[in-house]
C-alpha positions in Angstrom: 0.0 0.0 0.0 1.3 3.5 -1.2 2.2 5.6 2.0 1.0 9.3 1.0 1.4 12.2 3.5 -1.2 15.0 3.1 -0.3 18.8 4.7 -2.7 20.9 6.3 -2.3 24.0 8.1 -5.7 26.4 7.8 -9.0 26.3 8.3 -10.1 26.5 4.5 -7.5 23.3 4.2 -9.8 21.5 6.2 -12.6 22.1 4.7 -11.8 21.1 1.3 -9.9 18.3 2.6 -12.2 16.6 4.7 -13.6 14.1 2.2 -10.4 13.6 1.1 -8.4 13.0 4.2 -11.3 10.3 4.9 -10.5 8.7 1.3 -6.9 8.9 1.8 -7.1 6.8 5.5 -9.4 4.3 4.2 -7.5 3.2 0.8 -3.6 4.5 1.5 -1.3 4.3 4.5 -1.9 8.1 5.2 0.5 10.2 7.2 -1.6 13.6 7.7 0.4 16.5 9.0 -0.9 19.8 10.7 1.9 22.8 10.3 -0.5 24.6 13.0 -0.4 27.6 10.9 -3.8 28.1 12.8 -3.7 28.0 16.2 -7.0 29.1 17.7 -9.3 26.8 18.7 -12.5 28.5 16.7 -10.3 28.5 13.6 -8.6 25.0 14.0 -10.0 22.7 16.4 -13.9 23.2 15.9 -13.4 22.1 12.2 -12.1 18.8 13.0 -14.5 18.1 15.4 -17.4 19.3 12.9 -15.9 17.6 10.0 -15.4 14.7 12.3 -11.2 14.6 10.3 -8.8 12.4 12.9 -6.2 13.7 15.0 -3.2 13.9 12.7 0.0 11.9 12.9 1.9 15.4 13.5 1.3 18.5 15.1 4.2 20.9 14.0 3.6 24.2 16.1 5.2 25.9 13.2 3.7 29.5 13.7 6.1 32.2 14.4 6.0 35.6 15.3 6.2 36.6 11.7 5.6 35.1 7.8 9.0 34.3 7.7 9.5 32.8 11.2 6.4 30.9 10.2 7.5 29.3 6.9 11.0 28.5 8.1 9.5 26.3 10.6 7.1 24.8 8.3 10.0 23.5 6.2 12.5 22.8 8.5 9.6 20.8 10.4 8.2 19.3 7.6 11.7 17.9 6.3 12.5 16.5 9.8 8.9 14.5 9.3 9.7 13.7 5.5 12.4 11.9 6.7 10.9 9.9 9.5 7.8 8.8 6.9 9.8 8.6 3.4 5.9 8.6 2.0 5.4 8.2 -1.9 3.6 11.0 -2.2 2.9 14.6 -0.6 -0.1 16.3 -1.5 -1.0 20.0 -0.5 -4.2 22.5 -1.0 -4.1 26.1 -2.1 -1.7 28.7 -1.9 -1.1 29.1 2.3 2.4 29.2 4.1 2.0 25.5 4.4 2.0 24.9 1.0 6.1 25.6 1.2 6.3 22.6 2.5 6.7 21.5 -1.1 10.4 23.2 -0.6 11.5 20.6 2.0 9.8 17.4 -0.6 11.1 19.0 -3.7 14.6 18.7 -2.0 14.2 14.9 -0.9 12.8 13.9 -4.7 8.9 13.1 -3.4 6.4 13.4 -5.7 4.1 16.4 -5.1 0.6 16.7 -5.8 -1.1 20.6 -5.8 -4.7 20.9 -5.5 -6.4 24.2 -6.2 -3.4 25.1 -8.7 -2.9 27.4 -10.8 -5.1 30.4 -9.1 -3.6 34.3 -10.2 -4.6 37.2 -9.2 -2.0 39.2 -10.8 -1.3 41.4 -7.6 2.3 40.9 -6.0 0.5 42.7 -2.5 -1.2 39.6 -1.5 1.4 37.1 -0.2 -0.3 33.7 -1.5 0.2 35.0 -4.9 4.0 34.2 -4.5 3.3 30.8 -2.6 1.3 30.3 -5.9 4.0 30.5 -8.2 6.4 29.0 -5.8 4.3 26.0 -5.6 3.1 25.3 -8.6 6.1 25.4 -10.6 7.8 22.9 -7.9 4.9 20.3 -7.7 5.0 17.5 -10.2 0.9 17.3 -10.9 -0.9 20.3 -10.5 -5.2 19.3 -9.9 -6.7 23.0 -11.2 -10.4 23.6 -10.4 -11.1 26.1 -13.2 -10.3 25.7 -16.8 -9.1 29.8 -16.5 -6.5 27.9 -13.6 -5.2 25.7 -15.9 -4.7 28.2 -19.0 -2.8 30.4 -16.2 0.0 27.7 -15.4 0.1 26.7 -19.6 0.7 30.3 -20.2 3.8 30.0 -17.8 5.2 27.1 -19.4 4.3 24.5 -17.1 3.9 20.9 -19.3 0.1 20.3 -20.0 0.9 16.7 -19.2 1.4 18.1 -15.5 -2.1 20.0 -15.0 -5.5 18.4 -15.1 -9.1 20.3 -14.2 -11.3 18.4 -11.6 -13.4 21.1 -10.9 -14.7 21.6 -7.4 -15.4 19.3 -4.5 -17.2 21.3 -2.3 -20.3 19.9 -3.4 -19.4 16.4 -2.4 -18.1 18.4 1.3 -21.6 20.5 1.3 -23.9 16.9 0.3 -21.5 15.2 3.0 -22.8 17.7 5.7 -26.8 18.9 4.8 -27.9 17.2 7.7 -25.9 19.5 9.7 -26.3 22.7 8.1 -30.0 21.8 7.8 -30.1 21.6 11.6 -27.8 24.9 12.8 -29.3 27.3 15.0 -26.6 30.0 13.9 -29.3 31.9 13.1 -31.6 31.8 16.6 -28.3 32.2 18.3 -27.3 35.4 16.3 -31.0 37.1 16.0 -31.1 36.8 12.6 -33.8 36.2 10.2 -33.2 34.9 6.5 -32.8 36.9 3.9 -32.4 39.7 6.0 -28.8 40.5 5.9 -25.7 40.3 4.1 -22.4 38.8 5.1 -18.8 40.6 5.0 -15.9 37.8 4.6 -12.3 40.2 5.3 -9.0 38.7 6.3 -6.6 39.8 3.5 -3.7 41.6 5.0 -4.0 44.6 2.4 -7.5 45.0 2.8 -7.5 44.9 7.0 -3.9 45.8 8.1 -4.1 49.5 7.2 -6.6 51.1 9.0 -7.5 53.9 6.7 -8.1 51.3 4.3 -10.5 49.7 6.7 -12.3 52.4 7.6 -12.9 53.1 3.5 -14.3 49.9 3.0 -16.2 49.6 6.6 -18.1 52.9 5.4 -18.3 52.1 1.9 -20.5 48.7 3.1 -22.7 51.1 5.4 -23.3 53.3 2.3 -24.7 50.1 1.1 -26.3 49.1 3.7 -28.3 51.9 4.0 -29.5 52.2 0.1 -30.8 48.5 0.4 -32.1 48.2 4.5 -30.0 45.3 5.4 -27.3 44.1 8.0 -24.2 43.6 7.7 -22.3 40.9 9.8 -19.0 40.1 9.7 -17.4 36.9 10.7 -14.3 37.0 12.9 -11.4 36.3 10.8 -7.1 35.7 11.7 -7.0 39.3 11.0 -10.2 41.0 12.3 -10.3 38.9 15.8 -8.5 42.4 17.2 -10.7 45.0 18.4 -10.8 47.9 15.6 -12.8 51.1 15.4 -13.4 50.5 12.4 -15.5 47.4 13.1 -17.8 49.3 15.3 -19.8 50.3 12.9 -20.9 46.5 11.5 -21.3 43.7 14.1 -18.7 40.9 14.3 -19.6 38.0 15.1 -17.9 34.7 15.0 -17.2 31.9 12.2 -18.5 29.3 14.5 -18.2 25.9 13.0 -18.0 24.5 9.3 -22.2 24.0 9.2 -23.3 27.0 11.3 -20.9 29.2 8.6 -22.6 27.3 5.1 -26.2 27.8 7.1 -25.5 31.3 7.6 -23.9 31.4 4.0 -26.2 29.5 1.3 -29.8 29.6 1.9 -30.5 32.6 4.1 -27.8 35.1 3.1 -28.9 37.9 0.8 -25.7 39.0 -0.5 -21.6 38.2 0.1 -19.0 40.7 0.5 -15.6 39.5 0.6 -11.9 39.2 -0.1 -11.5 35.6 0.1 -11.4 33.0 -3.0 -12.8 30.3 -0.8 -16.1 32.3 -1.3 -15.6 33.1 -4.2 -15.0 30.8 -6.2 -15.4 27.2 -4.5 -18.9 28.2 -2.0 -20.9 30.4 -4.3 -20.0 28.1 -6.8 -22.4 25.8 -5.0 -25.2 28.4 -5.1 -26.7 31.6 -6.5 -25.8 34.2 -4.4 -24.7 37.5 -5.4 -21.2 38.2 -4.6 -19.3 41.5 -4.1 
């Protein structure tokens, strides 16, 4: 039996891995590997107990006190782990800081496997954009989920016999779970009604870090709020769990867990706001709702 070590590190990681990871322990001798990237319980912990995923093999403890701290212990941790397992394979998700984790593979000649390659957004602020590129050019099959994806990493001379488009799996994630997100009472436990508010999804550091930047956006949404008689409420992100003027004027509130966030999102939401391709492109893929 193959031995394949998969990488995880965030909570979006999770969530499209979920169904995987599950495969993986049921037909391969899987090694799966947390980088602890995420540390806080409501943006690490809930999600494996939601998505009912196993305790992994490894905890790394790899975040730092900066970027760079963090993705020198991701690979320095990763290669100590690499060499314990030897595995066939490594397989990663996305474009996070635990995604360099392909550095330490590349290095010992194990084959890596990308999902969610090939995503560009053409703007050198956000950091995954250079994981992206770092990445994808080291992995040895890159899984796209658009066709655009794939015609990104042709474009930058990456062999066609390397990419292949899958498409989404967060319908097979979403089916997996209806029960639960059937059943949440996010809703009750929020005061909410459906269809009376629209969600704000913010984390990017460009967009939240400076805070006249913020404050632009936080008043542009109230603007909008008030032509259209809605709510806002914005989810507590890695970057907006800090108390911020700014965020007076629309209520935080928490992620809560994987189903609670999909009942909040899919059928009771009127409209997304948001900085984050997980929405973008994988949930409201699933769905109809008008994204901003």
């Amino acid at each position: 039996m193959r031995k394949v070590m998969t990488i995880v590190g965030t909570r979006p990681e999770l969530i499209k891995m979920c169904r995987v990871i599950d495969l993986f322990d049921r037909q391969t001798q899987h090694v799966l590997v947390h980088t602890g990237q995420n540390y806080d319980y409501e943006l690490n912990q809930v999600f494996f107990d939601d998505l009912r995923i196993r305790k992994p093999d490894y905890f790394l403890e790899a975040a730092g006190t900066s970027p760079a701290a963090t993705i020198a212990r991701v690979i320095e941790r990763v290669d100590e782990v690499l060499a314990a397992e030897q595995p066939d394979a490594l397989l990663i998700y996305g474009d996070t800081n635990s995604c360099l984790a392909v550095i330490a593979a590349k290095r010992r000649k194990i084959p890596i496997f990308h999902m969610e390659a090939g995503n560009r957004c053409f703007d050198a602020r956000v950091p995954e954009e250079i994981n992206r590129k770092i990445v994808d050019h080291l992995s040895d099959i890159n899984i796209t989920i658009t066709e655009h994806a794939r015609r990104y990493l042709l474009a930058e001379n990456i062999p066609a016999d390397r990419v292949f488009t899958l498409g989404s799996h967060l319908p097979e994630v979403l089916g997996t779970f209806q029960s639960e997100i059937a059943n949440s009472d996010v809703l009750q436990r929020l005061g909410l009604q459906a269809g009376s508010y629209f969600l704000v999804s913010a984390h990017r550091e460009e967009n939240v870090d400076e805070p006249l930047r913020l404050t632009s956006s936080c008043a542009a949404l109230i603007a909008r709020q008030c032509s259209m008689r809605f709510g806002w409420r914005w989810p507590r992100q890695t970057r907006t769990d800090r108390p911020h003027e700014s965020l007076t004027i629309i209520e935080a509130t928490f992620p809560g867990n994987c189903s609670s966030f999909s009942t909040a999102t899919f059928p009771t939401c009127r409209r997304i706001s948001g900085d984050s391709q997980h929405l973008g492109r994988n949930l409201l893929g699933s769905c109809s709702l008008p994204c901003e």
